[in-house]
Biopython code that builds the backbone (N, CA, C, O; Angstrom):
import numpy as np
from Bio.PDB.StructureBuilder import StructureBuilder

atoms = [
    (1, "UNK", "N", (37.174, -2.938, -14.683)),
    (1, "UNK", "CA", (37.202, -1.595, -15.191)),
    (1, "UNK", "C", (38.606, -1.025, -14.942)),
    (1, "UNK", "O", (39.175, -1.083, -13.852)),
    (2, "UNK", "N", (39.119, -0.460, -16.074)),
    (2, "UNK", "CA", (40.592, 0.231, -15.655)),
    (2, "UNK", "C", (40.155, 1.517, -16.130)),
    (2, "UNK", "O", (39.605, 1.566, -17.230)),
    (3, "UNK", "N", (40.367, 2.839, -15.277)),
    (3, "UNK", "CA", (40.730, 4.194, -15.814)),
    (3, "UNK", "C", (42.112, 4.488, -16.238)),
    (3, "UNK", "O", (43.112, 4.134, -15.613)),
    (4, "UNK", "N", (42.105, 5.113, -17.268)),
    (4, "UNK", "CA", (43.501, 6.063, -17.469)),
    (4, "UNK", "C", (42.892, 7.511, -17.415)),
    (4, "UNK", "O", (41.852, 7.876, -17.964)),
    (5, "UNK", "N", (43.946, 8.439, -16.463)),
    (5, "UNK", "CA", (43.856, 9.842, -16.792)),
    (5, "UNK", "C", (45.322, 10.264, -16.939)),
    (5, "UNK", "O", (46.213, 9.651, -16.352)),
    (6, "UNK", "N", (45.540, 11.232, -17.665)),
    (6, "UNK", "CA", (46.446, 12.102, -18.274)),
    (6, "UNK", "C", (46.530, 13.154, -19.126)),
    (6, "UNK", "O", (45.679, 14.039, -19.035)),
    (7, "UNK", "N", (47.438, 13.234, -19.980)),
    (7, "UNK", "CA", (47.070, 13.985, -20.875)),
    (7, "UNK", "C", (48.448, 13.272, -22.166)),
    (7, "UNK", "O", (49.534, 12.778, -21.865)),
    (8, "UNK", "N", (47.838, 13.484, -23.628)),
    (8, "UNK", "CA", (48.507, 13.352, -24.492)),
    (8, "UNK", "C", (48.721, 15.035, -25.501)),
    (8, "UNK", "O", (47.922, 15.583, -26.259)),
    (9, "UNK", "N", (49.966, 15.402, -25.127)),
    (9, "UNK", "CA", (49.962, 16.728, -25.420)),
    (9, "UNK", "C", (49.301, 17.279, -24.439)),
    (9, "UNK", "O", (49.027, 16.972, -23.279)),
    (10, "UNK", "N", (49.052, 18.373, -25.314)),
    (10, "UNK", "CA", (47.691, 19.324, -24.599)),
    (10, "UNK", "C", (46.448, 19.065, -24.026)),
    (10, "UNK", "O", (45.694, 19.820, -23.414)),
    (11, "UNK", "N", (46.357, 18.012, -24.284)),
    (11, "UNK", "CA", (44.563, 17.932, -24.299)),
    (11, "UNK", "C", (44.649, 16.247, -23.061)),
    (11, "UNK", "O", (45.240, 15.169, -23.124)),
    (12, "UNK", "N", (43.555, 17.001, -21.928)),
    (12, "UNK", "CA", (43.585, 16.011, -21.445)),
    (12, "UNK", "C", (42.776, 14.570, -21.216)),
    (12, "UNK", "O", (41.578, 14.619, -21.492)),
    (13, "UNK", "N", (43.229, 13.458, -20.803)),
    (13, "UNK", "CA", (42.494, 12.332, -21.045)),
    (13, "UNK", "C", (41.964, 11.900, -19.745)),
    (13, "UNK", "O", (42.410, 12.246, -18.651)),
    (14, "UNK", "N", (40.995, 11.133, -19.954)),
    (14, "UNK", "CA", (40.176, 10.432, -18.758)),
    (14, "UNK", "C", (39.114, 9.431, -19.795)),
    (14, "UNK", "O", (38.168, 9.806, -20.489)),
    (15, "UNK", "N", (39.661, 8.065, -19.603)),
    (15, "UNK", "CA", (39.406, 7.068, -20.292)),
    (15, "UNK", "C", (39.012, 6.318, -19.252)),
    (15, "UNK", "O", (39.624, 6.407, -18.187)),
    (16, "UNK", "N", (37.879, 5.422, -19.400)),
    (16, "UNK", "CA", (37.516, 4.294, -19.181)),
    (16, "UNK", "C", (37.331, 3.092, -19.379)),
    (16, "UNK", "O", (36.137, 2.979, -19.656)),
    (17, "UNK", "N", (37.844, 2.062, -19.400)),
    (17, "UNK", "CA", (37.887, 0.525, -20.291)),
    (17, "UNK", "C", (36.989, -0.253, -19.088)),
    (17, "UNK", "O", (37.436, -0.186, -17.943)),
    (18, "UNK", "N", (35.859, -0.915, -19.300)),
    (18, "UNK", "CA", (35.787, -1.766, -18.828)),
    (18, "UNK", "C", (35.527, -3.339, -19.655)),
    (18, "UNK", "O", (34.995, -3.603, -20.733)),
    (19, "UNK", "N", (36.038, -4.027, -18.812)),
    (19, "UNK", "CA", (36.563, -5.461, -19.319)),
    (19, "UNK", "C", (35.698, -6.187, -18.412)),
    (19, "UNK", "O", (35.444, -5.692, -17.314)),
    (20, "UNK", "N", (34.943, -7.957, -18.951)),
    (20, "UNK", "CA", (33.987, -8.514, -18.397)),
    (20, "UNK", "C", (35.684, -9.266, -18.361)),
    (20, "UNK", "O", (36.791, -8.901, -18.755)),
    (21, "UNK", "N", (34.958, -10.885, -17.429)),
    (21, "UNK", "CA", (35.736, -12.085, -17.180)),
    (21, "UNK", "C", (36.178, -12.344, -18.359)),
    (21, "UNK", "O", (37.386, -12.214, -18.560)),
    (22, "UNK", "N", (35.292, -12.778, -19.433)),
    (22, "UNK", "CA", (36.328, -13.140, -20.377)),
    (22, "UNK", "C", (37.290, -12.459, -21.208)),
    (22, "UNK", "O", (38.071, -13.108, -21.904)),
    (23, "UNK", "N", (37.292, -11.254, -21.188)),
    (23, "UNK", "CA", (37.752, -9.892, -21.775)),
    (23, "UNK", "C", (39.099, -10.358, -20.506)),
    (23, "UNK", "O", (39.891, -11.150, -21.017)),
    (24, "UNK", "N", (39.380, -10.073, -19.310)),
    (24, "UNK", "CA", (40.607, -10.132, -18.436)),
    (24, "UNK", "C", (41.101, -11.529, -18.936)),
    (24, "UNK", "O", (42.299, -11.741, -19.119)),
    (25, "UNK", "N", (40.219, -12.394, -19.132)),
    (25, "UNK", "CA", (40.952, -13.747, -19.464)),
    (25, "UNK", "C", (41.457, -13.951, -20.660)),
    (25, "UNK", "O", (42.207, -14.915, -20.809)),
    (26, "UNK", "N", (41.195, -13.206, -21.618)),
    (26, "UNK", "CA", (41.802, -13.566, -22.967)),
    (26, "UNK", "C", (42.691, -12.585, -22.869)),
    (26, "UNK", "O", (43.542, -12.849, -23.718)),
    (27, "UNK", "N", (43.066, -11.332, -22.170)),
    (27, "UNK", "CA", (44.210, -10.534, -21.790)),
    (27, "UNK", "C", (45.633, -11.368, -21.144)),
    (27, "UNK", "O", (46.811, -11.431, -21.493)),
    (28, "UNK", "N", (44.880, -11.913, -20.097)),
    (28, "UNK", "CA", (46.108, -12.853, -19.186)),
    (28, "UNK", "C", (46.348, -13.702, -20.325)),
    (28, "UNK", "O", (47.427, -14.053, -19.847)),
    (29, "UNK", "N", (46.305, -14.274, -21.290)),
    (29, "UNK", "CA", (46.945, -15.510, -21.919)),
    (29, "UNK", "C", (47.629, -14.724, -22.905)),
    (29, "UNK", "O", (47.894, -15.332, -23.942)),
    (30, "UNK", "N", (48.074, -13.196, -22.817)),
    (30, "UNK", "CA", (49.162, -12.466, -23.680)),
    (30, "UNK", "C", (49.961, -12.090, -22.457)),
    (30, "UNK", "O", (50.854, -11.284, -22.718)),
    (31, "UNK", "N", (49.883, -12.449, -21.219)),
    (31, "UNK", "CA", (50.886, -11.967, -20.553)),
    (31, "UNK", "C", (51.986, -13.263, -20.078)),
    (31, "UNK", "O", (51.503, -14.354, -19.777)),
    (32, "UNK", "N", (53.387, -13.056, -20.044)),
    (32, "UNK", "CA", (54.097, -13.780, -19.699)),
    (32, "UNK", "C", (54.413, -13.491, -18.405)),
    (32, "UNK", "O", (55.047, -12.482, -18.097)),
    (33, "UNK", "N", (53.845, -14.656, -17.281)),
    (33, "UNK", "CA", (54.617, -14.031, -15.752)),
    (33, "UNK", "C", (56.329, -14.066, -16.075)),
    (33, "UNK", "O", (56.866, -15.012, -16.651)),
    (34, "UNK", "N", (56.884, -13.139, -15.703)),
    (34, "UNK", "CA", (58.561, -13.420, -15.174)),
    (34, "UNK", "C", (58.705, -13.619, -14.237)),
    (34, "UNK", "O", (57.777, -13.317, -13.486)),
    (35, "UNK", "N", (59.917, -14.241, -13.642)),
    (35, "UNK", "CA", (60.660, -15.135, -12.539)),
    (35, "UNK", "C", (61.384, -13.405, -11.531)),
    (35, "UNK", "O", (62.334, -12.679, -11.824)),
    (36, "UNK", "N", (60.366, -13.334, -10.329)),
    (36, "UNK", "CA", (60.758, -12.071, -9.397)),
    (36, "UNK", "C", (62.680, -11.565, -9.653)),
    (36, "UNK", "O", (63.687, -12.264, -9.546)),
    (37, "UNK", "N", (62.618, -10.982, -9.795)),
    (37, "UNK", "CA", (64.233, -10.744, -9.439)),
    (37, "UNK", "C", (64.273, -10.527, -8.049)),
    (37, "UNK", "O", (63.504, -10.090, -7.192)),
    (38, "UNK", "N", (65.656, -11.065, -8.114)),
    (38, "UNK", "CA", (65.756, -10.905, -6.458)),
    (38, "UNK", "C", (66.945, -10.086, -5.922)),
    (38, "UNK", "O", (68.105, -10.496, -5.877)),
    (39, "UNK", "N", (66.655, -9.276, -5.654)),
    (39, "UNK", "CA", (67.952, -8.232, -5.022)),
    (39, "UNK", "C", (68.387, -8.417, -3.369)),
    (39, "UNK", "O", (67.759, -8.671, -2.341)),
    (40, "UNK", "N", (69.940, -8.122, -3.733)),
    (40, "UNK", "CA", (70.862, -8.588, -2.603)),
    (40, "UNK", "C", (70.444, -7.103, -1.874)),
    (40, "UNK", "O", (70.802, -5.986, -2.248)),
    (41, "UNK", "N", (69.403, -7.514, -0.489)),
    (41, "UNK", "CA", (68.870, -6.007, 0.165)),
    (41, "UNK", "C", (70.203, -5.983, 1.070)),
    (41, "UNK", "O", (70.944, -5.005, 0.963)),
    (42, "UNK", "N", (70.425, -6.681, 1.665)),
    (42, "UNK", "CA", (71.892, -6.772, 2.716)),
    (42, "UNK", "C", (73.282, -5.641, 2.618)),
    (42, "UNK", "O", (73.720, -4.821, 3.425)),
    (43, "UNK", "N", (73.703, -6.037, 1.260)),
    (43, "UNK", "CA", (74.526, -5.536, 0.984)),
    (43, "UNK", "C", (74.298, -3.500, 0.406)),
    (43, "UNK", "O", (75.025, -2.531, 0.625)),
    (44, "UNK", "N", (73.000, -3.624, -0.333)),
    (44, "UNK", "CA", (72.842, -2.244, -0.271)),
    (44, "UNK", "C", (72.297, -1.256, 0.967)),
    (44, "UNK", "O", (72.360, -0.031, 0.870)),
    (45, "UNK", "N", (71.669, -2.047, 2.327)),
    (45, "UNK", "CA", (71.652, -1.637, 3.576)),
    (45, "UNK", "C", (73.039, -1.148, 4.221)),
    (45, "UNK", "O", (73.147, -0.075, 4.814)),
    (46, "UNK", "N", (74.273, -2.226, 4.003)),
    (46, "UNK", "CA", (75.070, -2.286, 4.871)),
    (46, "UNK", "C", (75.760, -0.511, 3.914)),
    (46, "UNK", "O", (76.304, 0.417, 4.512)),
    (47, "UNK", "N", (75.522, -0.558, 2.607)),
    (47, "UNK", "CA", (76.451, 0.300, 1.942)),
    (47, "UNK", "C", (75.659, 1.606, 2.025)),
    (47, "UNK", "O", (76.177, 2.585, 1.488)),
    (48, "UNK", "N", (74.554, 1.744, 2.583)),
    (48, "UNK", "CA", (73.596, 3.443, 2.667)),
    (48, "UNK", "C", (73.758, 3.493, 4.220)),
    (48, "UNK", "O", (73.461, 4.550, 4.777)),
    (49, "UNK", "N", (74.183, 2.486, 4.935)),
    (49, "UNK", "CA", (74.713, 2.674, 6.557)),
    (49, "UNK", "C", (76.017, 2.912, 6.479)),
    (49, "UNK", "O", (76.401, 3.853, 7.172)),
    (50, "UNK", "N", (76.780, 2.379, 5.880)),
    (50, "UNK", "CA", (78.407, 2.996, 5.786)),
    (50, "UNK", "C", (78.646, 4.549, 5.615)),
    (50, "UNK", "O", (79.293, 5.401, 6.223)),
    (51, "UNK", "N", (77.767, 4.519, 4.429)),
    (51, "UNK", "CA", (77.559, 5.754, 3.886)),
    (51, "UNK", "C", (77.137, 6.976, 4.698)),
    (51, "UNK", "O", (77.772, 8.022, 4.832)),
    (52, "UNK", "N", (75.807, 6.615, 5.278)),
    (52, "UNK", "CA", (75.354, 7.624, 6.642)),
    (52, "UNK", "C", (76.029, 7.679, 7.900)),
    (52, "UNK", "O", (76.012, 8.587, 8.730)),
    (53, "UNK", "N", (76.850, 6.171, 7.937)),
    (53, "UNK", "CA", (77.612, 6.832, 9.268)),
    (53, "UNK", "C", (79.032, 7.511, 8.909)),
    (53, "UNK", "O", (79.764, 7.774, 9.863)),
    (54, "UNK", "N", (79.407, 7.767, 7.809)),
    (54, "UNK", "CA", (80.638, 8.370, 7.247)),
    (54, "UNK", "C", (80.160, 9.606, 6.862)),
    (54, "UNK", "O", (81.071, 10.388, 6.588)),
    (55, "UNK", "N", (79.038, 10.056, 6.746)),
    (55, "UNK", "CA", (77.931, 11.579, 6.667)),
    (55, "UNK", "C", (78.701, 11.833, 7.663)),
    (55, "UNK", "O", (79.800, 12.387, 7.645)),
    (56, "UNK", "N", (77.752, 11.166, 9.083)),
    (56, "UNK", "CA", (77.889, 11.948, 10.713)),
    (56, "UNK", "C", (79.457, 12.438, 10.803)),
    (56, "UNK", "O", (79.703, 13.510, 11.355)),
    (57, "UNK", "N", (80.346, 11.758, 10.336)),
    (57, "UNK", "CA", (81.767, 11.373, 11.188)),
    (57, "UNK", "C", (81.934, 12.514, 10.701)),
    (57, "UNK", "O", (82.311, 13.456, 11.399)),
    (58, "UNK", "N", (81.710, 12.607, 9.579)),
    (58, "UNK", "CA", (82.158, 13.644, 8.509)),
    (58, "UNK", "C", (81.675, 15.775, 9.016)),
    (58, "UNK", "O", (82.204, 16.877, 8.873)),
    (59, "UNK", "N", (80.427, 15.203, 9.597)),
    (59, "UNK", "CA", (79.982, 17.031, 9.905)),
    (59, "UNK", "C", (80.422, 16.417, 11.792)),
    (59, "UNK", "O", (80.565, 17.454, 12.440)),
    (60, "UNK", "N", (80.623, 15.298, 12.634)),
    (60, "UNK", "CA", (81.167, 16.118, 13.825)),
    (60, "UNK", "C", (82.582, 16.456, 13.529)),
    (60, "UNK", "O", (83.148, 17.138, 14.384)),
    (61, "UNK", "N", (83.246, 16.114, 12.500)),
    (61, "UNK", "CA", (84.864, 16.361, 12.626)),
    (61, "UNK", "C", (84.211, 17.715, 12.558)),
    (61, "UNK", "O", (84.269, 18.422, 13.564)),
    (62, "UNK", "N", (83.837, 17.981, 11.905)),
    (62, "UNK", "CA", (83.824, 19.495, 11.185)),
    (62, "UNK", "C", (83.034, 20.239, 12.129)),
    (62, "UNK", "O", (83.194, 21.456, 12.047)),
    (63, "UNK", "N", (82.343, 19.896, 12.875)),
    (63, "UNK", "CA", (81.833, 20.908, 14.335)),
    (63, "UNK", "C", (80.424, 21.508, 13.505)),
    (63, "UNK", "O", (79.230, 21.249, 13.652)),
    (64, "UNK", "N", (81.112, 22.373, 12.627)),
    (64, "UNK", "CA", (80.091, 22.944, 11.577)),
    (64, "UNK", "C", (80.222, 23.415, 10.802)),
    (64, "UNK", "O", (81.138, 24.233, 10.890)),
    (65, "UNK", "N", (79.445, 23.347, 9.340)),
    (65, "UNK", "CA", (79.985, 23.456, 8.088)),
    (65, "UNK", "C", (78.577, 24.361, 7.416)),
    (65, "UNK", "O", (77.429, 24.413, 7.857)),
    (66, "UNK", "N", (79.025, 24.854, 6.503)),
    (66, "UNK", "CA", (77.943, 25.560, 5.458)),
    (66, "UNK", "C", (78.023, 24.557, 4.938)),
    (66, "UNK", "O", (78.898, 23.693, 4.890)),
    (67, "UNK", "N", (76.323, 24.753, 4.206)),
    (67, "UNK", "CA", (75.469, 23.674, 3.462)),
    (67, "UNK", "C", (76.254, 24.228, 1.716)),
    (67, "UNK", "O", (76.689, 23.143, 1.332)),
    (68, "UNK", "N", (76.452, 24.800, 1.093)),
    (68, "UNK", "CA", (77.333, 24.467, -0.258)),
    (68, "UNK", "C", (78.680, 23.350, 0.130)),
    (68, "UNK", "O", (78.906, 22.181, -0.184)),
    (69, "UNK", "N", (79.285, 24.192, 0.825)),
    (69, "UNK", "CA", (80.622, 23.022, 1.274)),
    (69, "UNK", "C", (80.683, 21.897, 2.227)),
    (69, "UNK", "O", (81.646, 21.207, 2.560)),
    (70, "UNK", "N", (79.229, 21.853, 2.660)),
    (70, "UNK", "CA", (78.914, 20.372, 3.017)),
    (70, "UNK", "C", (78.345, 19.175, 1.948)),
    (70, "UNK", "O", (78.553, 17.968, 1.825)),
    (71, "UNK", "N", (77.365, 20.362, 1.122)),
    (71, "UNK", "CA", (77.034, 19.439, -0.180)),
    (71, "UNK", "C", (78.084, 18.952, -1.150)),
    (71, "UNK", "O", (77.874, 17.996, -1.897)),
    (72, "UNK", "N", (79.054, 19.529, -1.130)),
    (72, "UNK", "CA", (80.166, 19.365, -2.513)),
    (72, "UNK", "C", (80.944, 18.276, -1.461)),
    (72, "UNK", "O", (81.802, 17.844, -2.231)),
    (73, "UNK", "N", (81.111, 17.752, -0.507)),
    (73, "UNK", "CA", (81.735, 17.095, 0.277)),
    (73, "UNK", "C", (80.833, 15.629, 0.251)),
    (73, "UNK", "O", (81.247, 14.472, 0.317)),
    (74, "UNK", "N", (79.717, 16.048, 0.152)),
    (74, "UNK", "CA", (79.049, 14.622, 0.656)),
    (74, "UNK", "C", (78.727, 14.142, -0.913)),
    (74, "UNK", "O", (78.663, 12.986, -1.331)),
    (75, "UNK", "N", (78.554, 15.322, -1.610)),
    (75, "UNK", "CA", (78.331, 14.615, -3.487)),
    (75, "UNK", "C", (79.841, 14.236, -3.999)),
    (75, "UNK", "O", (79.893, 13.629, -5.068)),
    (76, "UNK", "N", (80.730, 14.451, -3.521)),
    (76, "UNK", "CA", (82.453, 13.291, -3.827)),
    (76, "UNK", "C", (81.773, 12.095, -2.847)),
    (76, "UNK", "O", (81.432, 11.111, -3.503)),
    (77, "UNK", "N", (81.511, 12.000, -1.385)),
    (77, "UNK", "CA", (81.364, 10.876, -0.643)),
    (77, "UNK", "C", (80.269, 9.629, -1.399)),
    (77, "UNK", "O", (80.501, 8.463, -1.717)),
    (78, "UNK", "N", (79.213, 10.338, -1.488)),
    (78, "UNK", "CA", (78.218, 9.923, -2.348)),
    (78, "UNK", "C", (78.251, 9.479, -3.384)),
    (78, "UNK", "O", (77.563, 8.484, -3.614)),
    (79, "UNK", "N", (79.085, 10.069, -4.424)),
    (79, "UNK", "CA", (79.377, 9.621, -5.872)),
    (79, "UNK", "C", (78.216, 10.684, -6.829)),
    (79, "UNK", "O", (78.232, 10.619, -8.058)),
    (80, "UNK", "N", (77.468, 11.416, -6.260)),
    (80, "UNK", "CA", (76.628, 12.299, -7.015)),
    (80, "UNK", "C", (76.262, 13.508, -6.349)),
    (80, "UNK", "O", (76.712, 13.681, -5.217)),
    (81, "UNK", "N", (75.651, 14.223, -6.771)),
    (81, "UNK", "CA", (75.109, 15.465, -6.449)),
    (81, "UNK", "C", (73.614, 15.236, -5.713)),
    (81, "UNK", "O", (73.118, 15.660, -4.670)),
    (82, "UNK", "N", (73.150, 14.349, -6.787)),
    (82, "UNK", "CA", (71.649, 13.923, -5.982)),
    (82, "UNK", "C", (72.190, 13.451, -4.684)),
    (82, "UNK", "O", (72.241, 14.068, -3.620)),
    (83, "UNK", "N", (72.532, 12.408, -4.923)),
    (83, "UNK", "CA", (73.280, 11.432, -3.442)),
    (83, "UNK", "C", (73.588, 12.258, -2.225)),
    (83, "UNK", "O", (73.183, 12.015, -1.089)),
    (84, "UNK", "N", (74.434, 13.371, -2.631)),
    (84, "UNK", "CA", (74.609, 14.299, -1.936)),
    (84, "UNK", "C", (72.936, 14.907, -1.353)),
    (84, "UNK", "O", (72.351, 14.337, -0.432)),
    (85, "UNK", "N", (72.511, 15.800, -1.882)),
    (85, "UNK", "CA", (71.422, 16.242, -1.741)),
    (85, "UNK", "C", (70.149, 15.448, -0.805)),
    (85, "UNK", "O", (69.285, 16.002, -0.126)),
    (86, "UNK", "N", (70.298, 14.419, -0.958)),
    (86, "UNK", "CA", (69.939, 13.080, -0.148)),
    (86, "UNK", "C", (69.761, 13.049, 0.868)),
    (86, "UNK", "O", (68.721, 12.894, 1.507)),
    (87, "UNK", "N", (71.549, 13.309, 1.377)),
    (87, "UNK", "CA", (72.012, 12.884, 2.563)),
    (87, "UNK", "C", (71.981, 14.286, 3.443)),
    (87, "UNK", "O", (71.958, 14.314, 4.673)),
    (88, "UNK", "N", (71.984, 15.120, 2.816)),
    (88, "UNK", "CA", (71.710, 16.919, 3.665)),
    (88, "UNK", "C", (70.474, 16.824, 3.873)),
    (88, "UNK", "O", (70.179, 17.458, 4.886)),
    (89, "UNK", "N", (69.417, 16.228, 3.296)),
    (89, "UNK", "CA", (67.827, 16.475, 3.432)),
    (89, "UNK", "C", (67.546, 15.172, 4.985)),
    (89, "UNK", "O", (66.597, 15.232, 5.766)),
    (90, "UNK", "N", (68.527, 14.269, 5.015)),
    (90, "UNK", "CA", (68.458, 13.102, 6.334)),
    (90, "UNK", "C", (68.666, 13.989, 7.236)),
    (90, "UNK", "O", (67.913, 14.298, 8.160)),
    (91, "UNK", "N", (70.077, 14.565, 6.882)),
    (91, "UNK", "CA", (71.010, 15.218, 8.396)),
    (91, "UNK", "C", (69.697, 16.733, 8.345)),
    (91, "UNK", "O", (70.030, 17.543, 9.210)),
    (92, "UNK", "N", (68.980, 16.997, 7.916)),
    (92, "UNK", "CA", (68.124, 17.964, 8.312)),
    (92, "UNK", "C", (67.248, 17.287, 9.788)),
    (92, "UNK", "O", (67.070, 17.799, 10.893)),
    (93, "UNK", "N", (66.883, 16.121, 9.309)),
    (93, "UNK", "CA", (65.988, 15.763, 10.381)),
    (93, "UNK", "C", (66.555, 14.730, 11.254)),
    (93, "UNK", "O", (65.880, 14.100, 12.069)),
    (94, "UNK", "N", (67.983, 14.552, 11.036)),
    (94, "UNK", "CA", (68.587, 13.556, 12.416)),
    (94, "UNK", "C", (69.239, 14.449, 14.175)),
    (94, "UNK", "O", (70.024, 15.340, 14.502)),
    (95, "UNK", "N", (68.508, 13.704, 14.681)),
    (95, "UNK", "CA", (68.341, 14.279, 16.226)),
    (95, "UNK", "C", (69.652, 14.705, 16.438)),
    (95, "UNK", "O", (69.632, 15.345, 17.489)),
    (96, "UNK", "N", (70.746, 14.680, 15.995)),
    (96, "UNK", "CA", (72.071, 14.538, 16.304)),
    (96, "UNK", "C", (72.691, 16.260, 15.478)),
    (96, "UNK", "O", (73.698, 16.893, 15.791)),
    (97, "UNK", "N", (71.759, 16.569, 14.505)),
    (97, "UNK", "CA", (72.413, 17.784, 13.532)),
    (97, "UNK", "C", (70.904, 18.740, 14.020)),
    (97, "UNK", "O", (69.714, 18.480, 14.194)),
    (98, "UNK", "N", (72.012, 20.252, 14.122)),
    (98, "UNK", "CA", (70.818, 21.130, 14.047)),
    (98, "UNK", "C", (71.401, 22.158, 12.910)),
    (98, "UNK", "O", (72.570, 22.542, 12.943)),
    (99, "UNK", "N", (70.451, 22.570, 11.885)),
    (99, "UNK", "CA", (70.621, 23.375, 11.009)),
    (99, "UNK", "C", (69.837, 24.900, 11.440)),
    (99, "UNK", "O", (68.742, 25.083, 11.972)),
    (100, "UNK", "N", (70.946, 25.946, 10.945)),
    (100, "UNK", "CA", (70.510, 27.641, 11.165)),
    (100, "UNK", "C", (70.338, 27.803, 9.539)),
    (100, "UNK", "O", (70.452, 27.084, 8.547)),
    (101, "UNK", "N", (69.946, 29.365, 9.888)),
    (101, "UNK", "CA", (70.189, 29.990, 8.481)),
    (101, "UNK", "C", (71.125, 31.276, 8.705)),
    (101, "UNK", "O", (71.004, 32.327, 9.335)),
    (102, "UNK", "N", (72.121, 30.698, 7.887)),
    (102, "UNK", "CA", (72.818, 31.712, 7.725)),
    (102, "UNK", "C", (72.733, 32.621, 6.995)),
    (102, "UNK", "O", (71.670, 32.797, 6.400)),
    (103, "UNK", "N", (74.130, 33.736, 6.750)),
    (103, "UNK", "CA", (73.742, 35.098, 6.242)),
    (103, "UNK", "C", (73.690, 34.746, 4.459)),
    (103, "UNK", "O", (73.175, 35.497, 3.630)),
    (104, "UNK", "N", (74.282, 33.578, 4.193)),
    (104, "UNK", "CA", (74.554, 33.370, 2.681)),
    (104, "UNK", "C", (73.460, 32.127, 2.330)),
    (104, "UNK", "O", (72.495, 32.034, 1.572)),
    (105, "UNK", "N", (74.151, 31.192, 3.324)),
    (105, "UNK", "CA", (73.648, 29.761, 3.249)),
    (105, "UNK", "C", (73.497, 28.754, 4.722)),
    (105, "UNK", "O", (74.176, 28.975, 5.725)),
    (106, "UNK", "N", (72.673, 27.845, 4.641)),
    (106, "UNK", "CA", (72.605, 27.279, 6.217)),
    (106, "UNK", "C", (73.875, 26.735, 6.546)),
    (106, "UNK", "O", (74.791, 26.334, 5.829)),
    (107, "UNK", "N", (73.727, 26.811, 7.908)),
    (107, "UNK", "CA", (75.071, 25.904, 8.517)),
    (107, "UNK", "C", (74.011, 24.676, 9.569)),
    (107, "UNK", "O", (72.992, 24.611, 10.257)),
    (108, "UNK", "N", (75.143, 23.889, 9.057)),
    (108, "UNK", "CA", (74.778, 22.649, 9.681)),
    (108, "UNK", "C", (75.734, 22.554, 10.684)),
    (108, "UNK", "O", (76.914, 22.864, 10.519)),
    (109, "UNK", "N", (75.135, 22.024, 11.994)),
    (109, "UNK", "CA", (76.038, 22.306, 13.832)),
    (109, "UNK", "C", (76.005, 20.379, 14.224)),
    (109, "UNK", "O", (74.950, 19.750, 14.305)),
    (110, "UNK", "N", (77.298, 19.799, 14.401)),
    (110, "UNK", "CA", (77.002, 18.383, 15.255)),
    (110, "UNK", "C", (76.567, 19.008, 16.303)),
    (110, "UNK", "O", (77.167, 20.043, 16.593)),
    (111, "UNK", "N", (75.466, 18.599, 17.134)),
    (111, "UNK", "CA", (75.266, 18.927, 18.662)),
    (111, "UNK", "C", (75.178, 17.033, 19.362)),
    (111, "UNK", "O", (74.550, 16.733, 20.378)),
    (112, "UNK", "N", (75.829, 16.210, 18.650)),
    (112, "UNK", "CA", (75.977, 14.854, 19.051)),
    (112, "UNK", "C", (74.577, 14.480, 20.084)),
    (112, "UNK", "O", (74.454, 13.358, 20.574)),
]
sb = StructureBuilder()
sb.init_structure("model")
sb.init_model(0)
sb.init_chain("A")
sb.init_seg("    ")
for serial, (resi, resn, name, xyz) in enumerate(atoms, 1):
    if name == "N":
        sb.init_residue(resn, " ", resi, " ")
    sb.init_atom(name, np.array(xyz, "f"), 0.0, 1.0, " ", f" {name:<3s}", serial, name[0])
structure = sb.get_structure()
């Protein structure tokens, strides 16, 4: 049995298919398995650790920074805005950064 729910447009769906053995088996002989891809995890570890420890280096030089001109700093480091955005939502919860609210915007404090 497979459900689909959604909606197409406006109107929403909640479908039910159910399929016996031979119904799944004459399905599988239209599917082609593909060969897993395999991704180099190493190298994109070592490059989101470069990355986060060039975050830290980056707000203790700076003692403490507002969160606009920490974001526009870490989205050049990052290569994006998301990326950026990313890496302010980590340093929210790393033991090492404490964030206030300031009168405009938060400031982010190294307390190492």
């Amino acid at each position: 049995m497979v459900r689909i729910r959604g909606q197409i447009g406006a109107w929403p769906v909640d479908l039910t298919v159910e399929l016996d053995a031979q119904d799944w088996a004459q399905l599988a002989q239209h599917i082609t398995p593909s060969a897993p891809v395999e991704t180099p995890v190493a190298p994109a570890l070592q490059t989101n650790d470069a990355l986060w420890q060039a975050t830290l280096e980056l707000l203790r030089k700076a003692g403490q920074i507002e969160g606009p001109q920490l974001l526009g700093q870490l989205a050049g480091l990052a290569g994006g805005e998301a990326a950026g955005k990313r890496l302010l939502v980590r340093l929210r919860h790393c033991a090492q950064v404490r964030m206030e609210t300031g009168a405009d915007a938060p400031i982010y404090h190294w307390i190492g």
